[in-house]
C-alpha positions as CSV (number, residue, x, y, z in Angstrom):
1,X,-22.2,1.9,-39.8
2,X,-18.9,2.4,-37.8
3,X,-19.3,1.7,-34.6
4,X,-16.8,5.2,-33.1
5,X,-16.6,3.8,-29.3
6,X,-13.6,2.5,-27.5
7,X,-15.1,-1.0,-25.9
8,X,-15.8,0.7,-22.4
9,X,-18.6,3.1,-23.8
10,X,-16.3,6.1,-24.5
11,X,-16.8,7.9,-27.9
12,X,-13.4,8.3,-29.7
13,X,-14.4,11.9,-30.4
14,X,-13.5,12.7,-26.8
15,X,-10.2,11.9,-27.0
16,X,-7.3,13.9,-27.4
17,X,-4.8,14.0,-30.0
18,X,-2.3,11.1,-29.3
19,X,0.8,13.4,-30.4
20,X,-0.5,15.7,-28.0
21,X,-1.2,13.5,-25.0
22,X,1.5,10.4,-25.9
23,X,3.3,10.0,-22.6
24,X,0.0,11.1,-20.4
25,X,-1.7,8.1,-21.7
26,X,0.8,5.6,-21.7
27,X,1.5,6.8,-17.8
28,X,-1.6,8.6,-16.6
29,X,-5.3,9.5,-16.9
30,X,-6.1,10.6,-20.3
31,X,-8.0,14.1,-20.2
32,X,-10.6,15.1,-22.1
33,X,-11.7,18.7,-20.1
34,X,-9.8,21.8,-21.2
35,X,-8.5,24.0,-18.9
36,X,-11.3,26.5,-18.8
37,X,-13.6,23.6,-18.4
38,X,-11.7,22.2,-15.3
39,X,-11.0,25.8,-13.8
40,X,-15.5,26.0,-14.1
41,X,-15.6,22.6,-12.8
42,X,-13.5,23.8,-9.6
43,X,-15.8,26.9,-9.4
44,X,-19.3,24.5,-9.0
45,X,-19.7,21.9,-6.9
46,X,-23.2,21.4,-7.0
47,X,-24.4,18.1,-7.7
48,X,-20.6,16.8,-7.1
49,X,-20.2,13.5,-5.2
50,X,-17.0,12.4,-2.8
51,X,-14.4,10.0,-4.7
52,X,-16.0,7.4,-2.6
53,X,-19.6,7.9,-3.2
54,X,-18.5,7.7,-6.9
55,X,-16.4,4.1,-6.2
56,X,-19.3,2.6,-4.7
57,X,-21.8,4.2,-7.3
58,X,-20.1,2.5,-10.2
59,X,-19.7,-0.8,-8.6
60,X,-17.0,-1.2,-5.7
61,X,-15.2,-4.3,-7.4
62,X,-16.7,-4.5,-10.9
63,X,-15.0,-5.6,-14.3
64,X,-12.5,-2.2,-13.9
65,X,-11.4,-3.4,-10.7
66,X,-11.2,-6.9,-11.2
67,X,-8.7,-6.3,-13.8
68,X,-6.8,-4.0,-12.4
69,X,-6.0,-6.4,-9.4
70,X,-5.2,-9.4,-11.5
71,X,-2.6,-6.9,-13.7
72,X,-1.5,-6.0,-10.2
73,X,-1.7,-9.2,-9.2
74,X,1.5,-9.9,-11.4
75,X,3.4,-7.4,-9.8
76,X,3.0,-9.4,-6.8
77,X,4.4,-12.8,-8.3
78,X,7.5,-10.7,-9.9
79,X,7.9,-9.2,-6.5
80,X,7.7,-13.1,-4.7
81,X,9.6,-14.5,-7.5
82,X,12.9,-12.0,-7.3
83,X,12.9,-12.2,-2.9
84,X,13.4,-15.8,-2.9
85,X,15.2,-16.1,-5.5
86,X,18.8,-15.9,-4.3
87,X,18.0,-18.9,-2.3
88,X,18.7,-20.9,-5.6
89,X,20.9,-18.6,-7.3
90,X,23.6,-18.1,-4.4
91,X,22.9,-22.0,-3.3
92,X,25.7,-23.8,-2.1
93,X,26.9,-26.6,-4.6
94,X,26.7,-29.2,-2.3
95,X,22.9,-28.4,-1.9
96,X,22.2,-30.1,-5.1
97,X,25.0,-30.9,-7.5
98,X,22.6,-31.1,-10.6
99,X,22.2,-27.3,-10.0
100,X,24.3,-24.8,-11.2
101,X,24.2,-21.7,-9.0
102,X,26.7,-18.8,-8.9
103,X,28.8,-20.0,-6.4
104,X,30.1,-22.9,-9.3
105,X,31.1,-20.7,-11.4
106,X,32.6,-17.7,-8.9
107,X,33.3,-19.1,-5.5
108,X,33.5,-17.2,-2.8
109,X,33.4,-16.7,0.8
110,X,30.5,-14.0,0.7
111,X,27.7,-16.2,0.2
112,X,25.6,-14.6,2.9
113,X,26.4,-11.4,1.1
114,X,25.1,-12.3,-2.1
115,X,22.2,-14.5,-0.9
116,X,21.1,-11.1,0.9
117,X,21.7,-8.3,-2.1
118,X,17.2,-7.9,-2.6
119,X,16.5,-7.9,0.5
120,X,19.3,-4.5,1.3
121,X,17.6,-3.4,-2.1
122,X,14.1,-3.6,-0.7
123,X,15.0,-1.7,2.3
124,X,15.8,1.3,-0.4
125,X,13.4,0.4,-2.5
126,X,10.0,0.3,-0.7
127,X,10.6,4.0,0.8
128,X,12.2,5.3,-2.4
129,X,9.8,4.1,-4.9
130,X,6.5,5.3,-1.8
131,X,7.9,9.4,-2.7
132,X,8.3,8.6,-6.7
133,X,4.2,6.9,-6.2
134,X,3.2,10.4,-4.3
135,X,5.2,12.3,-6.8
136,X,4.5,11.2,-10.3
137,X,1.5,8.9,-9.8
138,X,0.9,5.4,-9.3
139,X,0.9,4.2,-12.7
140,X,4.0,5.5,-14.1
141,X,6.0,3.7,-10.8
142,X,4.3,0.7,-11.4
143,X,5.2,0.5,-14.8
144,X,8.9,2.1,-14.9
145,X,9.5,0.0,-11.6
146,X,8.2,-3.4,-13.5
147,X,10.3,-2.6,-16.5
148,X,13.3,-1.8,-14.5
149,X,13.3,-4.7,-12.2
150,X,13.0,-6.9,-16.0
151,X,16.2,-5.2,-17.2
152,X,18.3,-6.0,-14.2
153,X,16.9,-9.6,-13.4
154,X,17.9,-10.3,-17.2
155,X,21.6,-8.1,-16.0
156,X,22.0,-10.8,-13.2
157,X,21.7,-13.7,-15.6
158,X,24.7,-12.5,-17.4
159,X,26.7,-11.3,-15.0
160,X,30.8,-11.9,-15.6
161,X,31.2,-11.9,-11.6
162,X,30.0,-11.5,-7.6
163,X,30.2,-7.7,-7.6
164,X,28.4,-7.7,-10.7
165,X,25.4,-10.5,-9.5
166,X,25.3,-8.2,-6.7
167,X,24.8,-4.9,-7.6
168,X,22.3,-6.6,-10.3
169,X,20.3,-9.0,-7.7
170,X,20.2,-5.7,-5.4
171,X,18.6,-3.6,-7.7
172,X,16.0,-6.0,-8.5
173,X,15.0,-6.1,-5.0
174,X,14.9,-2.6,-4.9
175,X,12.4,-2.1,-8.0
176,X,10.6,-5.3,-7.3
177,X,10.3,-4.4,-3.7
178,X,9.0,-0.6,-4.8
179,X,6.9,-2.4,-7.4
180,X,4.7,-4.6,-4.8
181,X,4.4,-1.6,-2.7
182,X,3.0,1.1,-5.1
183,X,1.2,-1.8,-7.1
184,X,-1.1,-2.8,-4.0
185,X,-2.1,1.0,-3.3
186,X,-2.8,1.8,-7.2
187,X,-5.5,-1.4,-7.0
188,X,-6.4,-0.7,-3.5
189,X,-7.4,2.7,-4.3
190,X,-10.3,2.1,-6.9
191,X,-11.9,-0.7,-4.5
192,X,-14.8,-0.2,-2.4
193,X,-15.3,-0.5,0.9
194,X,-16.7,-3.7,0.8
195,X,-14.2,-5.2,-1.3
196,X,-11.1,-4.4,0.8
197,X,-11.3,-7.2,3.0
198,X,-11.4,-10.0,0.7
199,X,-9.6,-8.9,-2.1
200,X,-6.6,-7.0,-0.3
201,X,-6.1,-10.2,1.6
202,X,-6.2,-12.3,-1.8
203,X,-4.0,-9.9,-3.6
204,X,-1.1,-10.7,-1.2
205,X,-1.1,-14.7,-2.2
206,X,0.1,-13.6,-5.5
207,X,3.3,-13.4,-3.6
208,X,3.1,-17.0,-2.8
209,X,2.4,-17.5,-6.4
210,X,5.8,-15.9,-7.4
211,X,7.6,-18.2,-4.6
212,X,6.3,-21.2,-5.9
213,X,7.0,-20.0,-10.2
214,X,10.8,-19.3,-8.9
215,X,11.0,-23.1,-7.2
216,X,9.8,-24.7,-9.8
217,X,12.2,-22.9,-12.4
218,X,15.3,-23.7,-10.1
219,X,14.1,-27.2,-10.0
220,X,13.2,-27.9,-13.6
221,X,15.8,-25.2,-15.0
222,X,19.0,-26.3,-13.0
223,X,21.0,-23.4,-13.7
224,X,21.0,-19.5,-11.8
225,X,20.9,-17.8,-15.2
226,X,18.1,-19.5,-16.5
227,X,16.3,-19.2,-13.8
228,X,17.2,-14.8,-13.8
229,X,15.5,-14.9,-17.9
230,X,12.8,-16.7,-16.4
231,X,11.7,-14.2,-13.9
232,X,13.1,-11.3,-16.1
233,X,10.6,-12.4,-18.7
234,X,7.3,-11.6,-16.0
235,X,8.2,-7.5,-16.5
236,X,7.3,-7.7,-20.2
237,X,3.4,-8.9,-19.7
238,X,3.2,-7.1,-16.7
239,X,4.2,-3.9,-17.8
240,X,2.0,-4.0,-21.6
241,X,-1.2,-5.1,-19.4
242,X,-0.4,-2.1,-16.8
243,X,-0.3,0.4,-20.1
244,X,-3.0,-0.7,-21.5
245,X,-5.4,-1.7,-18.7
246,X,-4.9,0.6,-16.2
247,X,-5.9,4.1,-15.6
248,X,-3.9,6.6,-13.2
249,X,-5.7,6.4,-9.8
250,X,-8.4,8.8,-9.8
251,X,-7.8,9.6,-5.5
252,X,-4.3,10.7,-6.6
253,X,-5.3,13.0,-9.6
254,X,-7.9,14.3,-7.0
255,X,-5.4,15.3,-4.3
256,X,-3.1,17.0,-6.4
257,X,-5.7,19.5,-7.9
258,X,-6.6,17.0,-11.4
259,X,-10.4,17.7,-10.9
260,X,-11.2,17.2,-14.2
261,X,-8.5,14.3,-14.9
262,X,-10.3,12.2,-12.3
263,X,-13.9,12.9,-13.1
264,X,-12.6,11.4,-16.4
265,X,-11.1,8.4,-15.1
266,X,-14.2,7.4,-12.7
267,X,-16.8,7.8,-16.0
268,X,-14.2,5.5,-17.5
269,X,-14.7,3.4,-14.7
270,X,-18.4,3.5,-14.3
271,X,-18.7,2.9,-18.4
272,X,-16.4,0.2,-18.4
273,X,-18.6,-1.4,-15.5
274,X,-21.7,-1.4,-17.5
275,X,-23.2,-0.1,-13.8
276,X,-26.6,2.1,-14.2
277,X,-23.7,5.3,-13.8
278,X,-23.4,4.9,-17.1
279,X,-27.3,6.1,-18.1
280,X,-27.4,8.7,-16.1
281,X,-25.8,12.4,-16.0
282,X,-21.8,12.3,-15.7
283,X,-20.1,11.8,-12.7
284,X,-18.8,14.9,-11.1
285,X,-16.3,14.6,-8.3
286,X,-16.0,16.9,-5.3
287,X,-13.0,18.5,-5.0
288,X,-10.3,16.8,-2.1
289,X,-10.1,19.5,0.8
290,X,-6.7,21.3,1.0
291,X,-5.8,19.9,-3.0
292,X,-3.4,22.1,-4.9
293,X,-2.6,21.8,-8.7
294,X,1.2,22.2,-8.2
295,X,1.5,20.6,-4.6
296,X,4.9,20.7,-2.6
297,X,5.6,17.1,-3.4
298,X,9.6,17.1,-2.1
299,X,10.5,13.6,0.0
300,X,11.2,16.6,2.6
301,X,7.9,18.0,2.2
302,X,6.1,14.7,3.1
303,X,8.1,13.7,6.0
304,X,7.5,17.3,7.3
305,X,3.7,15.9,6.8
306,X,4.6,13.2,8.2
307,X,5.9,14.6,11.3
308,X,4.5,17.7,11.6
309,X,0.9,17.0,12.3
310,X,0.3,15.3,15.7
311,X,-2.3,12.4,14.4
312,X,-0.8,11.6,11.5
313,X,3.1,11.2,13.4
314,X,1.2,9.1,16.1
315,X,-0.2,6.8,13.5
316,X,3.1,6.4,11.4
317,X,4.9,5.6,14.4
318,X,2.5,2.8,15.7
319,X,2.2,1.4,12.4
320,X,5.9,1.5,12.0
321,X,6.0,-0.6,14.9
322,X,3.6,-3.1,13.7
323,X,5.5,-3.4,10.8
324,X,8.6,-3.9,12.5
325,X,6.7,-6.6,15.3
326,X,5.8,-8.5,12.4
327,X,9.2,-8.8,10.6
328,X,10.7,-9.3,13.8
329,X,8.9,-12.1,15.2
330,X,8.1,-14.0,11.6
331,X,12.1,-13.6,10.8
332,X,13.3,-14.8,14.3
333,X,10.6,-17.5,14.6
334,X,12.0,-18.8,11.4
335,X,15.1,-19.1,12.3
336,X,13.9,-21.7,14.8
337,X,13.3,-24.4,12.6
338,X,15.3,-23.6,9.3
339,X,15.8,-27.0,8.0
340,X,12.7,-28.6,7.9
341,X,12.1,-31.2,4.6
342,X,15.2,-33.1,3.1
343,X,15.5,-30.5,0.4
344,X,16.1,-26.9,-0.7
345,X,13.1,-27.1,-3.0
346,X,10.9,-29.1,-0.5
347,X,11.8,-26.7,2.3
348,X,10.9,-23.6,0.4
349,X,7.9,-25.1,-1.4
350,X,6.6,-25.8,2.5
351,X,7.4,-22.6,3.4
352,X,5.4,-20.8,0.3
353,X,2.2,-23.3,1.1
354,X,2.5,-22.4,4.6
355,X,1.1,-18.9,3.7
356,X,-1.5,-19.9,2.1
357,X,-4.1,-20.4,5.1
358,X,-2.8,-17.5,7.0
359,X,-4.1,-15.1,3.9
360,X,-6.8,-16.8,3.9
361,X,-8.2,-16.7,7.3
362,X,-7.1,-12.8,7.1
363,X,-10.2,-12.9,4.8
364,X,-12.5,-13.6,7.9
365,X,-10.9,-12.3,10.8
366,X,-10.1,-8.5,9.2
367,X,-13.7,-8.4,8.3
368,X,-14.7,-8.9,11.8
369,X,-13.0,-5.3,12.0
370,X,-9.3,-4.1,11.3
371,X,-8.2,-3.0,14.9
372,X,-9.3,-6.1,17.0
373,X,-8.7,-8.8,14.0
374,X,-4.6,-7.5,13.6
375,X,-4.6,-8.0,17.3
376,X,-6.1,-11.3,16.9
377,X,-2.8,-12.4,14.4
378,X,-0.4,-11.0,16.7
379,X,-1.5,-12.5,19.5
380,X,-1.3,-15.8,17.7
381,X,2.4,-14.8,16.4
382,X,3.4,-14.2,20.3
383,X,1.6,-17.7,21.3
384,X,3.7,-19.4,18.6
385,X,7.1,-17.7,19.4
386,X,6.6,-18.7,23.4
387,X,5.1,-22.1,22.6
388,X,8.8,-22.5,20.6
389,X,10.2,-22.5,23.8
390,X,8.8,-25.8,25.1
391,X,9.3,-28.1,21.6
392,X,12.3,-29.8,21.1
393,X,14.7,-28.5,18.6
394,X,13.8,-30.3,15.0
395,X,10.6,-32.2,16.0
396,X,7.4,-32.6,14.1
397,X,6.0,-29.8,16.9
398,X,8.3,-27.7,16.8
399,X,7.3,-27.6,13.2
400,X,4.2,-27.1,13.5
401,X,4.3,-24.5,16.0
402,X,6.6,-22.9,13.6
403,X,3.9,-22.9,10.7
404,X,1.1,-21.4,12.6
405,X,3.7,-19.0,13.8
406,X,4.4,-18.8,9.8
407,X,0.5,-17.7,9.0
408,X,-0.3,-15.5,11.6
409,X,3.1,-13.7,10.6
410,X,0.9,-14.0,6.9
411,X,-2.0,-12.5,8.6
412,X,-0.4,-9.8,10.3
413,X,1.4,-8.6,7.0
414,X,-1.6,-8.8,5.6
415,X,-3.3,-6.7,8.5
416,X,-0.7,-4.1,8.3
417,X,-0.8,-3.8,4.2
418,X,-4.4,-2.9,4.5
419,X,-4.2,-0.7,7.8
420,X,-1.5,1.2,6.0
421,X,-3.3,1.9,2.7
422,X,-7.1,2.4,4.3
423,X,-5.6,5.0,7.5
424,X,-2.7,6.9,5.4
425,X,-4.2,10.0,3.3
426,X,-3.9,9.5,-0.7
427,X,-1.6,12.6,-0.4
428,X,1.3,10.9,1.7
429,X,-0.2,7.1,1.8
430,X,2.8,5.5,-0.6
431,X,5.3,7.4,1.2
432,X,4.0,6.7,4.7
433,X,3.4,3.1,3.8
434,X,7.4,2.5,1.8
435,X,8.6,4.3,5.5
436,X,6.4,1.8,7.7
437,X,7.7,-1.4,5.5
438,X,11.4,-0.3,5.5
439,X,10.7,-1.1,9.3
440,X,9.8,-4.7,8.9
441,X,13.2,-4.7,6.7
442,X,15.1,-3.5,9.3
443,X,13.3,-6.1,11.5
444,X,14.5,-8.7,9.8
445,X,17.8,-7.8,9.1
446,X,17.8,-7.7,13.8
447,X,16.6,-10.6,14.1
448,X,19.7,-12.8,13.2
449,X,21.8,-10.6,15.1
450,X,19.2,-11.1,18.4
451,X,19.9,-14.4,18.0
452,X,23.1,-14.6,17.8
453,X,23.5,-12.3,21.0
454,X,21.0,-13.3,23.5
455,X,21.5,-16.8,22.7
456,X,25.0,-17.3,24.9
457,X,22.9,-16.0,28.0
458,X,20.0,-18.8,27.0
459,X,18.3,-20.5,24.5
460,X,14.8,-19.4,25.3
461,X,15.2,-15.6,25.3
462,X,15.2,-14.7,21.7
463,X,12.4,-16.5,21.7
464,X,10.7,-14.7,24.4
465,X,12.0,-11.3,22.7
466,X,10.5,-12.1,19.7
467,X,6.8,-13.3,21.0
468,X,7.4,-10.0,23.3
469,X,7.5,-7.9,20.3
470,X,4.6,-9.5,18.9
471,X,2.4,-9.2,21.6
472,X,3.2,-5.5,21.9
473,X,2.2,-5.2,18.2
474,X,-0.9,-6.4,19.0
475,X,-1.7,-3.8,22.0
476,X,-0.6,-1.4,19.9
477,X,-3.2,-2.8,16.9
478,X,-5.9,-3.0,19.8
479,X,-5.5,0.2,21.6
480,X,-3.7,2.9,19.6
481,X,-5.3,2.3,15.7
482,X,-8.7,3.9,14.7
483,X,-11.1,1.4,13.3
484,X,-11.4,1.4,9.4
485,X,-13.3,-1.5,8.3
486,X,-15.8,-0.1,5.9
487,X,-15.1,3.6,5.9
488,X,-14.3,5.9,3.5
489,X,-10.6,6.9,3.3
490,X,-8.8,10.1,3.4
491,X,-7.7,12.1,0.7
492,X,-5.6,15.2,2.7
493,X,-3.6,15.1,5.8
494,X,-6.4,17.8,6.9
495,X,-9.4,15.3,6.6
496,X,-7.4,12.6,8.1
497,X,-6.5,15.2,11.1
498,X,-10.2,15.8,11.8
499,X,-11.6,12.2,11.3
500,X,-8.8,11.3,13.8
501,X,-9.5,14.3,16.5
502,X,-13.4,13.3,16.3
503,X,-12.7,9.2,16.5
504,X,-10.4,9.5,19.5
505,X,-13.0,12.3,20.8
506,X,-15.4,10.5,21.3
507,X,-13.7,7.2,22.2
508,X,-12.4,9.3,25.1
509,X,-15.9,10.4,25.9
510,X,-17.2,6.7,25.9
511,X,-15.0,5.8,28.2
512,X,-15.6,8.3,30.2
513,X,-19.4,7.7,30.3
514,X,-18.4,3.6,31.3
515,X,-16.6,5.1,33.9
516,X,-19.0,7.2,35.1
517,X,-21.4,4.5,35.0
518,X,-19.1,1.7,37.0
519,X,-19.3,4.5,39.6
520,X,-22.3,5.6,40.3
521,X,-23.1,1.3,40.4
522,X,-20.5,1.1,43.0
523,X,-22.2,4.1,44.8
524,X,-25.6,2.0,44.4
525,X,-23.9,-0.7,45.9
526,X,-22.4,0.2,48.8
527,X,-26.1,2.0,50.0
528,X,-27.6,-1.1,49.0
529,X,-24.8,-2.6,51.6
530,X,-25.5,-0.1,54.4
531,X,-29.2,-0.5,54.4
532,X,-29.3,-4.3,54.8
């Protein structure tokens, strides 16, 4: 007998008709409620569970999830892979004469111009591409920002000039950029609380793993347009596994008023996980306070949200500064020691490892709690930049200081990645998150110019600018962000305003209470004092 289900439990006979429902499958969540079955849905919400009851019910990081990251996962390398990539595209020919790089076959004077076109793309790109995520949905950015990045990697590679390799390299960086950012929510979003720690931090060595596949095509390749086709071809997989693997994020169909959309999507989820969900009575989400079916979804109409309510504007503008504290002092740090190894390629490759144990000890320290382990990183960012002070210029400490420096950076990106995605509401969390990163942009195109600048006056105040900045990042990580580790996230800017109000509540009251306490000790005290 035929067997009529799909391999994740679901019987064919449920799904719609794919000349009906084409583009919302290959971009979105299939649905298979009709409208007078959602509108009834809406109506009852008896027996209804919140979005993260049904996560953790289904398995927080079961087979769904684990492939959802590793197809996100390649995002990441594509993102890694196009950033550094100009470093061996735009090198200088006397770098390595068995390379050929664009500056052999168009020389020009603007090298620093072209080496820097995806990095002024990512400063578009990771805000731009944060509204299109809150607008249209996670998938369909992930994948038209994948595809996109593809076509103008493979433009680059046969490009007839500068201008041209320019715009091309600078759109990359704006898709690849957008890419990484919406990419880390979309997975981020169907993980459970438990999960978050270990595989956000994970998720970011892909990165790494996109630094090291560009090296070694520049190295083995020898030629800039080879290497372009070779990082072009990472869109194709990555966009047919995104397609076909992923489903539209069920928080995001929730938010915007697609009840029965996401109910679908998490019994797709809890099938496809084999958990004991699948036995019982279908899942039936609660609906997200505040949601709307045709939301105001503007970029104007989320940085009104943004700015509007007095939590939410207090949040984006310390995280904004964390962002930019940790571009800031990993860029100028950097530029303290920017010729270490005899080569290009051994340089960078030391530079990619480098991250490596920073991500990983993120792993440990953010699950000791989110607030006090990002404060943890940036304090160790600061120590670095100061210690940078005392080494001499070159030397094998200097180096070293400069790789620790290098990791916490690591760990602090990865602090603020996860801070970002667990304290921003579903409803504004891309759009919050591309505004925060565009900081850490910004940051690093200052910190050259710092340099430059404070360096007449003396050698060691960048130095002690940067580490500053750092160390403030961390107060601010300390003192001014609500703790997330293991809690549920928000879906609506009114649910984040109330958990926000209640946390800083009764933080105030505690306090309080200590302070009250220390006083009436002192009080104690001093009448212990004048009886004896």
């Amino acid at each position: 007998m035929l067997d009529t289900r799909w391999p994740g439990g679901q019987n064919m006979a449920m799904v719609e008709p794919m000349d009906h429902k084409v583009l919302r499958y290959l971009f979105g969540a299939v649905s298979t409620h009709s409208e007078d079955e959602e509108e009834k849905s809406d109506n009852d919400d008896s027996g209804t569970i919140t979005i993260d009851e049904a996560i953790e019910a289904a398995d927080g990081f079961g087979r769904y999830q684990k492939r959802v990251t590793a197809t996100m996962g390649m995002a990441w390398v594509i993102f890694g892979a196009v950033m550094i990539s100009t470093v061996f595209t735009t090198m200088s020919p006397d770098a390595d004469v068995n390379f050929t790089s664009v500056l052999d076959e168009f020389p020009t004077e603007w090298h620093s111009v072209l080496r820097s076109a995806p990095f002024v793309g990512s400063m578009v790109g990771t805000p731009l591409w944060g509204f299109v995520a809150d607008r249209l949905g996670r998938k369909p950015a992930v994948v038209s920002a994948s595809a996109l990045c593809g076509v103008f990697m493979a433009g680059a590679a046969i490009s007839f000039g500068t201008v041209s390799f320019w715009i091309c390299t600078f759109f990359s960086g704006l898709f690849s950029s957008g890419l990484g950012l919406v990419s880390f929510i979309l997975a981020s979003e169907v993980w459970g609380q438990r999960a978050r720690t270990t595989t956000g931090n994970a998720f970011h060595m892909c990165f790494t793993v996109g630094m090291l596949f560009c090296i070694t095509s520049a190295y083995t390749l020898l030629s800039w347009r080879l290497v372009c086709i070779a990082i072009s071809f990472l869109s194709l997989p990555t966009c047919i596994a995104t397609i076909l693997t992923c489903q539209e994020s069920p928080r995001w169909l929730l938010t915007n008023g697609r009840k029965a959309e996401a109910e679908h999507v998490m019994n797709y989820l809890a099938r496809f996980n084999a958990s004991s969900t699948s036995s019982v009575k279908a899942i039936r989400l609660r609906p997200a306070d505040n949601a709307s079916a045709s939301p105001e979804r503007g970029c104007l109409s989320q940085l009104t949200s943004l700015c509007s309510y007095h939590h939410l504007r207090r949040t984006t503008l310390l995280l904004m500064f964390m962002w930019f504290a940790t571009g800031f002092a990993y860029y100028g740090i950097n530029m303290t020691a920017e010729h270490i190894g005899s080569s290009v390629y051994i340089t960078s490759t030391i530079s990619a490892i480098a991250e490596i144990p920073g991500f990983v000890s993120s792993m440990y320290v953010l699950g000791l709690g989110r607030s006090k382990g990002s404060a943890v990183f940036f304090l160790m960012l600061a120590t670095a930049g100061y210690a940078c002070i005392l080494t001499t210029p070159d030397s094998a400490l200097q180096t070293l200081v400069v790789m620790v420096g290098k990791g916490a950076s690591c760990g602090c990106f990865a602090a603020v990645y996860l801070l970002s995605a667990e304290l921003f509401p579903t409803s504004v969390r891309n759009s919050a998150t591309g505004i925060s990163s565009l900081c850490a942009r910004l940051a690093a195109a200052m910190a050259p110019g710092t340099v430059e600048m404070l360096t007449p006056i003396s050698s060691a105040l960048p130095l002690v600018v940067f580490g500053s900045t750092a160390l403030l990042g961390g107060i601010a990580a300390l003192w001014g962000i609500r703790e997330t580790l293991e809690q549920p996230i928000c879906e609506t800017v009114g649910e984040f305003e109330a958990i926000e109000a209640t946390y800083w509540s009764r933080r105030s009251r505690r306090a309080t209470d200590r302070s009250d306490v220390s006083d009436d000790r002192s009080v104690e005290l001093e009448e212990m004092n004048d009886a004896i």
